[in-house]
N, C-alpha and C positions, 0 to 999 in steps of 0.2 A: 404606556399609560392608556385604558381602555375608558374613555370616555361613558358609563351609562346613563345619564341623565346633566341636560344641562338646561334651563328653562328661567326666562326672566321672572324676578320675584314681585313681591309687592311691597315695595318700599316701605319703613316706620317714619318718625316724626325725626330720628335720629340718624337717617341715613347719610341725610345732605350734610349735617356734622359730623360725623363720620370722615367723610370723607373727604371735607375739608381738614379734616385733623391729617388725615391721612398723608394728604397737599404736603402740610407743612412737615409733618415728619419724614416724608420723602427727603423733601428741600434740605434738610440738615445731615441726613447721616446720605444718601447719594443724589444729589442736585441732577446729575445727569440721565435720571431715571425720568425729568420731567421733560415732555417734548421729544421723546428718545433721546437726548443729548445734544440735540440740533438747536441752532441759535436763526435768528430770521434768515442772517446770510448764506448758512448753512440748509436752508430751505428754498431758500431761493435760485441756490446752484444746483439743485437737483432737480428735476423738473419733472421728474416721474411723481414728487409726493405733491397732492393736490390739498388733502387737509392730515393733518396732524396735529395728535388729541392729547392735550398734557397729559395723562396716563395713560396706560398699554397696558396696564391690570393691577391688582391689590396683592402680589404676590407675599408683601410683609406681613400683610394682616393673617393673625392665627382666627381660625373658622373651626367653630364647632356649631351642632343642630340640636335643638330640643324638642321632641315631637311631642304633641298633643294630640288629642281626639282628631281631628277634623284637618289641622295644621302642623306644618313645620317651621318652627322659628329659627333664624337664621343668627347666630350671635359672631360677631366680630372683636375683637380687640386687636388696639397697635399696642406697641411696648411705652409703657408708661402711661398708658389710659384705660379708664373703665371698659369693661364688656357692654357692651351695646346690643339690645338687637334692632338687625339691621333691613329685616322684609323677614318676608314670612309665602310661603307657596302651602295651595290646600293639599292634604293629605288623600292620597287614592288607592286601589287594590296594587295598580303597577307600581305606584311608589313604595309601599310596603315592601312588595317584593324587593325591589333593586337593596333598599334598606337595610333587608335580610341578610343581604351577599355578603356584609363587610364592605361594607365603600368608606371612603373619607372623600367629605367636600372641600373643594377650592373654590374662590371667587373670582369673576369678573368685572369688570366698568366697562360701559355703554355711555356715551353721551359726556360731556361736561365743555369747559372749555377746549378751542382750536383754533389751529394758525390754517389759514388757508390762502391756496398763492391763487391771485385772479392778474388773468394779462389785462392790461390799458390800450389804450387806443392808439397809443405809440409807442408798440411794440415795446414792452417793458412789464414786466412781471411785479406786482407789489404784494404783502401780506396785508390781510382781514385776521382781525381778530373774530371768534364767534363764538356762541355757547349753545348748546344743545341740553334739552333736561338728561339729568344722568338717570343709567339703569345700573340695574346690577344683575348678574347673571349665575344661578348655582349648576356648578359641576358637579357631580358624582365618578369618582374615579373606582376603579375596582384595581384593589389592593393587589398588589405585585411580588412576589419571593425573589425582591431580586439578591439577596445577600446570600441564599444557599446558591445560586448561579455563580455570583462570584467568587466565593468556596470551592466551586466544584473547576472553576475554570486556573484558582492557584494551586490550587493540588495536581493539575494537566501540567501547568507552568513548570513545577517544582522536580513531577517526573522526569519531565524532557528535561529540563535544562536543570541539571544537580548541579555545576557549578557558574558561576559568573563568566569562567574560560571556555566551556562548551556555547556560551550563547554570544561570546563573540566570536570563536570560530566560527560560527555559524550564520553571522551576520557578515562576517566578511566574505563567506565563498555564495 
């Protein structure tokens, strides 16, 4: 996946609801999407994670762009809620271009709620809770063929190995 553009937006009125919607329908259909799946204790024993940010990205939300004159508006929906837009980035000669290619956008999160481990004065590690203003971040992915690749790699499959008993002779020696 070839990353062409990725650039923090400009937030609407509806981002921060957004994404609190987003919170909560994480919380229902996978709980363990929040905080990585890590619980205080579970932060606490690791000692390598310093903060940790209840989201790691918006991968549920479906992402579409509507370009205008000057701008790109960035629209969001989760399942079961309105389309929203969610920031918006100005429109430029390089951004036209990349546009051109075929991309489809994904989103990120920047900033919101974290746990962060701080040592004590007697050797003992506790959690801070903390909030950072959230961002949001657009990627530009340049479209991939991967479905003729894996086409062309079971037709390899199929020549060499025509039966189930060639491929485990073949696995045993």
């Amino acid at each position: 996946m070839t990353i062409l553009f990725d650039k923090n937006l400009t937030l609407t009125e509806d981002s921060t609801t957004f994404i609190e919607n987003y919170i909560n329908y994480v919380r229902t259909i996978n709980p363990e999407d929040l905080y990585e799946g890590k619980k205080d204790k579970n932060i606490l024993k690791n000692k390598f994670i310093f903060r940790i940010h209840q989201l790691a990205n918006l991968d549920s939300a479906i992402v579409s762009l509507s370009v205008l004159d000057k701008k790109i508006n960035v629209l969001a929906r989760i399942p079961g809620f309105e389309t929203v837009v969610i920031g918006s980035y100005p429109l430029n000669s390089h951004l036209k271009k990349i546009m051109s290619q075929g991309v489809y956008p994904t989103i990120k999160i920047t900033g919101g709620r974290y746990k962060k481990v701080v040592p004590t004065d007697f050797d003992k590690d506790i959690i801070k809770n903390g909030f950072e203003p959230y961002g949001i971040i657009l990627e530009l992915h340049q479209v991939e063929n991967v479905v003729y690749k894996s086409r062309k790699i079971d037709v390899i499959y199929k020549y060499v190995f025509k039966s189930e008993r060639s491929l485990v002779n073949v696995s045993k020696s």
